[in-house]
Phi, psi and omega in degrees: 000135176290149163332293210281334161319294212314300185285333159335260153319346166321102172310012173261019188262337176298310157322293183283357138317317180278334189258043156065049182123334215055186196276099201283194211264124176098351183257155228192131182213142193265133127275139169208126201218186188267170185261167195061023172279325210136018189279343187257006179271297205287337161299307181311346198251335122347232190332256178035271180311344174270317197268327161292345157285028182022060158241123205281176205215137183238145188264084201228101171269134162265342190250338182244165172289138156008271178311345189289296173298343179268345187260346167284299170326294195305273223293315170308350179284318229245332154266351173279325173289357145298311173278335166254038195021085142303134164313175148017060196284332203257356175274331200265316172319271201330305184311292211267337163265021158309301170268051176246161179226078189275136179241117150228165207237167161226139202258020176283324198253348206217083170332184160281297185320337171269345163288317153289325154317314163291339199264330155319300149339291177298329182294319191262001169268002168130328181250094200249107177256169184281001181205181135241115222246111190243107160318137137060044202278133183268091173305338178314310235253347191310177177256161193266000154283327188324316223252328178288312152297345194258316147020252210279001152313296202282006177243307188321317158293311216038096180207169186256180176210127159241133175259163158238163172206158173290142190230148174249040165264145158234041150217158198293070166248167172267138193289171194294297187327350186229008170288326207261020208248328202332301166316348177242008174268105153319284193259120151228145207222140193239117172256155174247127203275149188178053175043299150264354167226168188239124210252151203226114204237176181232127180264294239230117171225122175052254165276324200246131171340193153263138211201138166301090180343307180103359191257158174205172168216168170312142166282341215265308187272347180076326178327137137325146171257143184243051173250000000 
């Protein structure tokens, strides 16, 4: 299969079909689940999808180390292009993860304000990326501007911004930690675990309320599913 097929037939274009578009440029999006459901497989495949679309991508873990999040990259690269015999799989890899960029932060020490700095910085040195990916982000813990600043960053910019945060729901609600943040989360996507696959629910799409994506991914591959 060729690069472009690839991003063509991608189940994330069914996904981003379900969320009115997905998620554009200036907009802000949550995934949030228990932990070890998957929020950080559905962020790599979030970027993934950008980055075969030769759009660089910045990367911001706040809980794991570096190689941790590159190694998420590897693997999910390296099984979708297996299942979907990709061409030139290691020529198409090098390119597109050319344009990544991975960071971590400890978010005890390290604000939202500094984080658009950095992400500024990298804009005026030339690597302006087209999404921001920022893991495993502790809404407990934010300052009550943040989200409202990282807002009007992403339009100010025009880039899109995704979190994944941990939720202590085991039912399709928003979690407490993230009600009062809500007006400025465009897409929040809630996943459910339902044993071999993991479901991809929307509490928040745009304007519109909460609704089933129609979308999954594998638990075992992480992969999207393309039923």
């Amino acid at each position: 299969m060729l690069k472009e097929d690839l991003i063509e037939k991608s189940p994330m274009r069914k996904l981003e079909k379900a969320l009115g578009g997905g998620l554009a440029s200036g907009e802000v999006g949550v995934v949030t689940s228990k932990k070890g459901v998957g929020k950080t497989s559905i962020l790599v495949q979030f970027g993934l999808d950008k980055l075969l679309q030769d759009k660089p991508v910045v990367h911001i873990s706040f809980s794991q180390h570096v190689d941790y999040a590159i190694t998420w990259y590897n693997d999910m690269f390296n099984e979708l292009s297996k299942k979907k015999n990709l061409g030139n799989a290691q020529e198409v890899k090098s390119q597109a993860f050319a344009k990544r960029i991975v960071l971590n932060f400890n978010q005890d020490t390290v604000r939202t304000t500094q984080i658009l700095k950095t992400i500024r910085a990298l804009s005026e040195g030339g690597s302006k990326p087209s999404v921001v990916m920022i893991d495993d982000f502790n809404f407990a813990k934010a300052l009550p501007e943040a989200m409202k600043e990282m807002k009007a960053f992403a339009k100010e910019m025009d880039i899109a911004v995704w979190y994944t945060a941990a939720a202590d729901v085991s039912s399709f609600e928003i979690d407490e930690s993230l009600k009062k943040y809500v007006d400025e989360i465009d897409v929040l996507l809630y996943l459910e675990n339902d044993g071999d696959f993991v479901r991809i629910k929307a509490l928040k799409e745009h304007g519109n309320g909460a609704s089933d994506t129609g979308s999954s991914f594998d638990a075992k591959t992480m992969l999207l599913s393309e039923k």
